[in-house]
C-alpha positions as CSV (number, residue, x, y, z in Angstrom):
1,X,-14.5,3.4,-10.6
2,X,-13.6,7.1,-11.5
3,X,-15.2,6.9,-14.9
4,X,-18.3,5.3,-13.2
5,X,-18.4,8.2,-10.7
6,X,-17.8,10.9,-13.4
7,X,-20.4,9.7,-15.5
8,X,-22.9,9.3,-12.8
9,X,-22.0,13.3,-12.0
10,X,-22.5,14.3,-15.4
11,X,-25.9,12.5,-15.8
12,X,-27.5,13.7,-12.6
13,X,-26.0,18.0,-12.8
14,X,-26.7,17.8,-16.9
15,X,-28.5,14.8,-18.3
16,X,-26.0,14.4,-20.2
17,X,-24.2,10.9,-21.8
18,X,-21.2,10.7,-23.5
19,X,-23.1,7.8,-25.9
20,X,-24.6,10.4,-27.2
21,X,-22.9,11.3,-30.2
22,X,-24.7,14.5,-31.7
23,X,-23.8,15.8,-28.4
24,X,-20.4,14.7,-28.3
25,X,-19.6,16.3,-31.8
26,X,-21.4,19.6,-30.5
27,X,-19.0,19.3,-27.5
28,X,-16.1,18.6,-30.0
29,X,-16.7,21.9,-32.0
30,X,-17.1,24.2,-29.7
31,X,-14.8,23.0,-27.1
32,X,-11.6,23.7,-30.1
33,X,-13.3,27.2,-31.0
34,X,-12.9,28.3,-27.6
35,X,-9.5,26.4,-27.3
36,X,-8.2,28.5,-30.6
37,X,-10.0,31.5,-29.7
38,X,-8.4,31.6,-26.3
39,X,-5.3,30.4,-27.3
40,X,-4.9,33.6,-29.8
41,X,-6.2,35.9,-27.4
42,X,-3.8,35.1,-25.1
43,X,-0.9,35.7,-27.7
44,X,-2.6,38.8,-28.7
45,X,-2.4,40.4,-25.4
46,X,1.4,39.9,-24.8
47,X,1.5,41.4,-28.4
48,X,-0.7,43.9,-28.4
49,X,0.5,46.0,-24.9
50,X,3.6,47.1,-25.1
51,X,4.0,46.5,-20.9
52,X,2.2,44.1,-19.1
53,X,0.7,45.7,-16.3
54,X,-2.4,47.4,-15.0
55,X,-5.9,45.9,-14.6
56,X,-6.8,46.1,-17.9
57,X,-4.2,43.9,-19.3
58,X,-4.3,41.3,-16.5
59,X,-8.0,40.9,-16.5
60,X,-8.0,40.4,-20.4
61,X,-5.2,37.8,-20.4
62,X,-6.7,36.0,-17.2
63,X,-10.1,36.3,-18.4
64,X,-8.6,34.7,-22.2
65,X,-6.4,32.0,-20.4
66,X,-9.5,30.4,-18.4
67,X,-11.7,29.2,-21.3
68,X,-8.8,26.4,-21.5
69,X,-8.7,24.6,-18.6
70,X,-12.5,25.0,-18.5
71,X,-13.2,23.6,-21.6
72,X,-10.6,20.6,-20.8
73,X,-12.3,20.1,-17.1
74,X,-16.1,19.6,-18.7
75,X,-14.5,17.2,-21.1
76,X,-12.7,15.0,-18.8
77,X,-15.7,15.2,-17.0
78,X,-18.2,14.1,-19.4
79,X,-16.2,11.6,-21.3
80,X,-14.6,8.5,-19.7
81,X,-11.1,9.1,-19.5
82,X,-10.4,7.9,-16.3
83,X,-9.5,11.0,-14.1
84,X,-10.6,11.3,-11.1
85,X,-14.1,13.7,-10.9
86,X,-12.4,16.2,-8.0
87,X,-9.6,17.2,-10.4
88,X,-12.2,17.9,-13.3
89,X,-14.2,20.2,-10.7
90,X,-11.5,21.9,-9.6
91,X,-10.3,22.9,-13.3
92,X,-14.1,23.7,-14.1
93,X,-14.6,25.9,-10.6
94,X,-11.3,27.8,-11.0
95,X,-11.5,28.7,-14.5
96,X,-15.0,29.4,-14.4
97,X,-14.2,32.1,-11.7
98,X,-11.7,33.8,-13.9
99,X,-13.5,33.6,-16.9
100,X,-16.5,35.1,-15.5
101,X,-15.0,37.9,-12.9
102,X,-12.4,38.0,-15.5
103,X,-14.8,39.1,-18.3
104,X,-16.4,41.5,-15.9
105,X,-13.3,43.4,-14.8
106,X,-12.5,43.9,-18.8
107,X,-15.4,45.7,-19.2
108,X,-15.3,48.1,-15.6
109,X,-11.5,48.4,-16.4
110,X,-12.4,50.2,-20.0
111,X,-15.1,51.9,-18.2
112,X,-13.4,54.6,-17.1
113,X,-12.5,56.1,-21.0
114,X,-16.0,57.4,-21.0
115,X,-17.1,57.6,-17.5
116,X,-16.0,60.4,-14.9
117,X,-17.9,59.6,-12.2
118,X,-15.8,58.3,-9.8
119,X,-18.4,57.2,-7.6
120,X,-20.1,54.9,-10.1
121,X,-16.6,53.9,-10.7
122,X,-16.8,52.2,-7.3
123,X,-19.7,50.7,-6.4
124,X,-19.4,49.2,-10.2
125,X,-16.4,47.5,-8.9
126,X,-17.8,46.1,-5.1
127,X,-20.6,44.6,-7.2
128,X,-18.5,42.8,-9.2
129,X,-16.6,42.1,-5.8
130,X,-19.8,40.8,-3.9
131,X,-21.2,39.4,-6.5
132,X,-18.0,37.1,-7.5
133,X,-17.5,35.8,-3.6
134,X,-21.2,35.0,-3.0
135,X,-21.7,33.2,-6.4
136,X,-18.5,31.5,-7.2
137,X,-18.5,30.2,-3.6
138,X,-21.8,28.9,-3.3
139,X,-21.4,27.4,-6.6
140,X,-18.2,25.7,-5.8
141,X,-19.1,24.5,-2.5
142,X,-22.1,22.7,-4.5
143,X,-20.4,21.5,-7.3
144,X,-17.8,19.5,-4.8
145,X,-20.7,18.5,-2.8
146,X,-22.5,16.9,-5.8
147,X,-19.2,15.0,-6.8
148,X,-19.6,12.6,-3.6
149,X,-23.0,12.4,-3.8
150,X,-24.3,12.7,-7.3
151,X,-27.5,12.2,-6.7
152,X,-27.7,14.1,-3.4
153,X,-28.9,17.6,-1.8
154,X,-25.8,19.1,-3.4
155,X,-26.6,17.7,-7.1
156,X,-30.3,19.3,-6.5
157,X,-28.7,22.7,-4.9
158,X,-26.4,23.3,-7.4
159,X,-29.0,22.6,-10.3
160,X,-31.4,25.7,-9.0
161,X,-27.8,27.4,-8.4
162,X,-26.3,26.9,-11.7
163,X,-29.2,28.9,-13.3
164,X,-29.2,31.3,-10.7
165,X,-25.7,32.6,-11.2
166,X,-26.3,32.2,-15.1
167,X,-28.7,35.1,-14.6
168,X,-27.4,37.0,-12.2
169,X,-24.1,37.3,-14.0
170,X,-26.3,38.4,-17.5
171,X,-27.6,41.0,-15.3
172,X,-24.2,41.9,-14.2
173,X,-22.4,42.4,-17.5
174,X,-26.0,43.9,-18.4
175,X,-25.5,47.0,-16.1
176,X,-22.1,47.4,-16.8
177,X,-22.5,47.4,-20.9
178,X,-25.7,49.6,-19.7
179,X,-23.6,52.3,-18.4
180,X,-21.0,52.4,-20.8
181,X,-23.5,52.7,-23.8
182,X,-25.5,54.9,-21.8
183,X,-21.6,57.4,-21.9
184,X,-21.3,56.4,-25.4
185,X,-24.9,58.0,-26.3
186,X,-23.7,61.1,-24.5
187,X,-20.6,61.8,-26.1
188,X,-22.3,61.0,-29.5
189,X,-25.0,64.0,-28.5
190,X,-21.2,66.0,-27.8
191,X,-19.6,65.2,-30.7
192,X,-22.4,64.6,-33.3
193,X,-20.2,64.8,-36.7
194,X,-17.0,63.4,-37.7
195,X,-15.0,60.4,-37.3
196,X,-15.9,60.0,-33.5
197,X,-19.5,59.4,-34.2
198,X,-18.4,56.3,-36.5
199,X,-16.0,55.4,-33.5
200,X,-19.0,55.3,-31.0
201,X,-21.7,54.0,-33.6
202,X,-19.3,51.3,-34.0
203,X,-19.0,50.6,-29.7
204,X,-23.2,50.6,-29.6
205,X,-23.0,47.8,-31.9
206,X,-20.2,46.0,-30.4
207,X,-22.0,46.1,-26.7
208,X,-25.1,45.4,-28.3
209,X,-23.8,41.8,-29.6
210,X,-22.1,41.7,-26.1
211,X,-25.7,41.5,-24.4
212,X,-26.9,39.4,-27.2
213,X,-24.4,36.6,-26.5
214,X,-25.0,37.5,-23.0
215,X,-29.2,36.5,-23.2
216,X,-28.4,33.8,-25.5
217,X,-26.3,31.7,-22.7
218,X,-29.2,32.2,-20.5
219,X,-32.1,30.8,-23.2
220,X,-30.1,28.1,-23.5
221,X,-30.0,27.3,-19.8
222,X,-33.6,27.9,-19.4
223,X,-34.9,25.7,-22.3
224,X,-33.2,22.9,-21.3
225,X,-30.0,22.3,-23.0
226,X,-27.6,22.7,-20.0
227,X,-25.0,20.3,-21.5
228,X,-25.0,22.2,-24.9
229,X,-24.8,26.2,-22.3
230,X,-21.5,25.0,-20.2
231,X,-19.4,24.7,-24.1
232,X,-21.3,27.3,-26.0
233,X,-20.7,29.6,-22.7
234,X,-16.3,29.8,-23.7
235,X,-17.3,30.1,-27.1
236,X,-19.4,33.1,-26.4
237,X,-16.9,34.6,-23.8
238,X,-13.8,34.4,-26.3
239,X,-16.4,36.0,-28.8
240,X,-16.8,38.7,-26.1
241,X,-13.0,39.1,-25.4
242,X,-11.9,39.3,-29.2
243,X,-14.6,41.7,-29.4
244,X,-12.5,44.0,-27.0
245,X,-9.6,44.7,-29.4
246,X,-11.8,45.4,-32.2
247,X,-12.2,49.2,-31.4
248,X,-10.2,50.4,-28.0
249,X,-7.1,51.9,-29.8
250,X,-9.6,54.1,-31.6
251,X,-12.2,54.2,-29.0
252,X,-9.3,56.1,-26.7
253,X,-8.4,58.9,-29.3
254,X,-12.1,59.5,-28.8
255,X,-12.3,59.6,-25.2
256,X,-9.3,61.9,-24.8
257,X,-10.8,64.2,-27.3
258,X,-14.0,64.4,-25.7
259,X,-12.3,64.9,-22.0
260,X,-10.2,68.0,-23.6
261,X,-13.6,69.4,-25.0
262,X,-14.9,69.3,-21.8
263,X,-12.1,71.0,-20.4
264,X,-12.5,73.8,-22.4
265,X,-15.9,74.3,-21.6
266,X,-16.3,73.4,-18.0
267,X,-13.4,75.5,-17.2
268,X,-11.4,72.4,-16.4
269,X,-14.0,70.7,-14.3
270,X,-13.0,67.3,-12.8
271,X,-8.9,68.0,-13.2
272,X,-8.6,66.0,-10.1
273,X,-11.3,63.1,-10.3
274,X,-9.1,60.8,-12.4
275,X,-6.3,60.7,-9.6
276,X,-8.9,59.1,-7.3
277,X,-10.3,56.0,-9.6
278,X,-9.4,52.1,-8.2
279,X,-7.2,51.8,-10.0
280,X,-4.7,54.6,-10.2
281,X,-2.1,53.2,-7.9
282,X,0.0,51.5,-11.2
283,X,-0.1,54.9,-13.0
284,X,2.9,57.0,-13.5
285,X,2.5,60.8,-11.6
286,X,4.7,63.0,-13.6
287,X,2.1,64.5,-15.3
288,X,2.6,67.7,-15.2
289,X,-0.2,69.7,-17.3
290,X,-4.0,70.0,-16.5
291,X,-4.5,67.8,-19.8
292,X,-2.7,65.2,-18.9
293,X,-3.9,64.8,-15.2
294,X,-7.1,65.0,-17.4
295,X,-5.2,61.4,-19.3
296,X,-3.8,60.4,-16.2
297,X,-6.0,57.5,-15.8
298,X,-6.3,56.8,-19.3
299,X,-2.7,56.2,-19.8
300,X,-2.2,53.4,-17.2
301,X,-3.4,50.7,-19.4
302,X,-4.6,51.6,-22.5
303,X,-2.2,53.8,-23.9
304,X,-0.3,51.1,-23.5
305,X,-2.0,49.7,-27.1
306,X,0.8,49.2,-29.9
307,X,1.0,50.3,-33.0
308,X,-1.9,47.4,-34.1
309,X,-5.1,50.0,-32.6
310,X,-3.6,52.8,-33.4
């Protein structure tokens, strides 16, 4: 009866049939790339920060850790394995959340190394906020609704949903990549020579695959090949997430470089911003120097990087 009722689900929310075997391998390889990707990222953060704290580190390792149950929950979902549909949906609805917010607090939690404005700082971080409870909600509430009656108003509602939060979340990470290529393009214009611009060329191009993976999960929706979005989506999320250690040791000798310029020529503007961002509460206050109240913020989670960035 379960595996009636699961397969019924997985017809009606995404056409899809586990008799189909092209689809079946398709689900195969991605689902182990993300399970391997996420697997090693999640040993990569214990190993990379030397303490495990801040928002930073915790948004990376819940963000990592989520691809896994997700990728197990559309499985038992689509293929008949005899667990119960409601136990699939919750895997698939939690790790989903974590995955997604997740990814989305990695990127405003780095934001800060070239950002300064406080004020962005914040209402960067209620959108995520707002966003995450009206979305993940409304999808969840659907997605439960659609597992008693598959073919149903909540089926139907979370179909128009689905794509919905597909997009909205694109536009999300979208403004937040935005911003922080928008910094990086400044401090290139302030430092235009040395090692820092092949830092910062380097971030453009990293962001710039970011937002590519980003549009790809939605052409996928919006052509019709849901079944093959929900297992390419870890795939491209892990992608996103290994893309994060690929540059942030060096990316933070830049920033602090950059802030200490600034210092000297605005006279030490903005020596008591970075004691007011979000997240500042974890951070250690016995800095005593202007420059390192300048690092303040900095410090709490990134400088935390071993050896392995540096």
């Amino acid at each position: 009866m379960a595996s009636t009722n699961i397969s019924s689900i997985a017809n009606s929310l995404i056409h899809y049939s586990a008799n189909d075997s092209a689809r079946a391998i398709a689900f195969a390889t991605f689902s182990s790339i993300a399970w391997y990707n996420a697997i090693e990222l999640v040993i990569l953060c214990f190993v990379t920060f030397k303490r495990w704290h801040g928002c930073y580190f915790w948004s990376l390792l819940v963000a990592s850790f989520s691809i896994i149950p997700y990728c197990l929950g559309f499985i038992l979902l689509f293929f008949p394995t005899g667990v119960t549909p409601y136990v699939c949906v919750t895997l698939i609805v939690i790790s989903w959340s974590g995955m997604i917010t997740g990814q989305s607090m990695v990127l405003w939690s780095r934001l800060h190394l070239l950002l300064r404005n406080t004020k962005v700082l914040w209402k960067v971080l209620w959108m995520i906020i707002i966003d995450a409870i009206l979305l993940h909600i409304t999808v969840a509430v659907l997605l439960f609704g659609a597992v008693g009656m598959p073919s149903g108003p909540f089926a139907h509602g979370y179909n128009i949903m689905e794509r919905v939060q597909v997009v909205w979340f694109c536009i999300q990470e979208l403004v937040i990549s935005s911003i922080y290529v928008w910094e990086a393009i400044h401090l290139l214009r302030l430092r235009p020579g040395g090692q820092s611009r092949g830092i910062l060329s380097q971030l453009l191009v990293i962001n710039v695959i970011i937002l590519f993976l980003d549009v790809a999960i939605v052409v996928i929706e919006y052509v019709g090949y849901y079944a093959l979005q929900v297992m390419f989506k870890p795939v491209a999320y892990s992608i996103k997430l290994k893309l994060e250690y690929a540059i942030l040791g060096k990316l933070i000798s830049v920033a602090r470089e950059s802030w200490d310029d600034r210092e000297l020529s605005h006279g030490g503007y903005g020596t008591n911003e970075a004691s007011t961002l979000p997240s500042s509460q974890d951070m250690s206050s016995n800095f005593a120097s202007r420059r390192h109240t300048q690092n303040q913020y900095t410090s709490q989670e990134t400088s935390e990087v071993s050896k392995t960035h540096n």
